[in-house]
N, C-alpha and C positions, 0 to 999 in steps of 0.2 A: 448629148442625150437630153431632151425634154423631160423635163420634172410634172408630172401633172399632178395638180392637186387633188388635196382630197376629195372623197365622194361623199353628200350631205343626203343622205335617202328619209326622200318625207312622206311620210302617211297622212292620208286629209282630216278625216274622219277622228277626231279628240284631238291631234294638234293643233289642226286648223278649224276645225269645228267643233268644239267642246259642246257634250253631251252628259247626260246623266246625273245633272247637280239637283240635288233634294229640293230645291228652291223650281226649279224647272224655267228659271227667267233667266237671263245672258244678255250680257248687252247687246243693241243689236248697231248696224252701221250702211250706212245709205248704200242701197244698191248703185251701182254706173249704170246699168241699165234694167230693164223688167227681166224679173225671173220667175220661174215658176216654181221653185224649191225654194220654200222659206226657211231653208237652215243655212243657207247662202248669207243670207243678213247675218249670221253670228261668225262670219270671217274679217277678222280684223285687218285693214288694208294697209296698215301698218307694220303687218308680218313680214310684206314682199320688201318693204326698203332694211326691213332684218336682214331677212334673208337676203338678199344680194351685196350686202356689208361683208358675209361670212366669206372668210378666203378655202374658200370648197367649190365645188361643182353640183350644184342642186341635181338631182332626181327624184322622180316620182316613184314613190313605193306603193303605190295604192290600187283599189280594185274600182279606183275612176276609172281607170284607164284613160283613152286618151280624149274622157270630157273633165279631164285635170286640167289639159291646156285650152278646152274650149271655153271651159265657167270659173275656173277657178284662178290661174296665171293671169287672165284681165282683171280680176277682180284687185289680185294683189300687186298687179304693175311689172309683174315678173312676163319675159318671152317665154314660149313655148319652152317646154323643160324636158332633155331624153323621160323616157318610162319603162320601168322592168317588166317587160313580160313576162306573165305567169305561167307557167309552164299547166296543161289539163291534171288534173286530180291525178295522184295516184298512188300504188299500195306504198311506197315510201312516205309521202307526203302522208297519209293515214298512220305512217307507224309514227313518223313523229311527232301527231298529236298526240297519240296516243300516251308519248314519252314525254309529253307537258313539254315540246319541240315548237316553237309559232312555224305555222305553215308557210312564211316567208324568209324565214331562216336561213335555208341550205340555197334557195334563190339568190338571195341575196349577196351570199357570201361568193358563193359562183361568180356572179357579174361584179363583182369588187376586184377578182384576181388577186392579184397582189397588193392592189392599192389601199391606203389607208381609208376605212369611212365610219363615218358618223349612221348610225339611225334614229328617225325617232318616231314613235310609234306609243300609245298607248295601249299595247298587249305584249310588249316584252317581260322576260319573265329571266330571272337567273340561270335558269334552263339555257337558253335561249345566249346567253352572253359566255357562258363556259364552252356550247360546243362551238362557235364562233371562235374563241379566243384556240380552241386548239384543232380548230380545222382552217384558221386565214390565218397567213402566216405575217401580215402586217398588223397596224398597231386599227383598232375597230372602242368604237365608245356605241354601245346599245343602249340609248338612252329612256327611258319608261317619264312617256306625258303624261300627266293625271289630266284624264279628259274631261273633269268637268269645269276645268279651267283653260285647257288648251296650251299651247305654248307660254312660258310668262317668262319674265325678266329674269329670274333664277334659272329657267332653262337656258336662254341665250348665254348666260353669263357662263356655264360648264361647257356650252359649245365652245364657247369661244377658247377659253380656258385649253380646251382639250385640243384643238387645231392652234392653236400656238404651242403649247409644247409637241405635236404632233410633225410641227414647219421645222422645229427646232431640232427636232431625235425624229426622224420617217422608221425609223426602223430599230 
């Protein structure tokens, strides 16, 4: 039997692109090439040699789609990364807004099966980590980025934290 590891679901937008800081300035960090979205410069190229440290299977959670691997995976040094597709709008996905439910939720947990995964997303909510915990029947860490800093060294540190005792107890 092959063991696969966990699944690491990333959202671009405040983990990798911190937004919203009262101050409105971020550091910024040289493009590789020309772009035409200056919130590209606020992605720290520093994140992909994180990220591919973490003993997980990176996915993209995001509503990039698949301009995650065209602008954003060169930026951080990371290959092309699988991407969740979003399944169109619909009256479930509406009622679990409505239920303070994040509309990437019940997606998510879907495409996880049974495997253990990580998210991180700066719109998780408690909500969000309780129907998870009792609709995936593996061990899931929902993790809430404050986006106006992005991922930081305290985040990595709960990741990592969480996927070793995760490699140690799967279940």
């Amino acid at each position: 039997m092959t063991i696969r590891r966990p699944l690491l679901f990333l959202d671009i937008d405040g983990p990798l692109i911190p937004f919203g800081a009262a101050s409105g300035t971020y550091p910024t960090h040289r493009p590789s090439g020309a772009d035409d979205n200056p919130l590209l410069s606020r992605i720290d190229p520093e994140h992909g040699r994180r990220l591919e440290r973490l003993d997980c299977e990176l996915v993209w959670a995001t509503t990039w789609m698949e301009d995650a691997n065209e602008c954003i995976a060169p930026r951080l040094g990371l290959p092309p990364l699988p991407l969740v597709t979003w399944p169109d709008a619909s009256a479930t996905e509406e009622q679990d807004e409505r239920a303070g439910l994040h509309w990437k939720t019940r997606t998510l947990v879907t495409y996880a099966a049974e495997r253990p995964f990580a998210w991180l997303d700066d719109e998780i909510t408690d909500n969000d980590r309780t129907w998870a915990s009792a609709h995936h029947p593996g061990p899931s860490l929902l993790h809430t980025i404050n986006p106006e800093s992005g991922i930081t060294q305290a985040d990595y540190r709960t990741i990592e934290k969480w996927l070793s005792e995760t490699h140690t107890n799967p279940h």
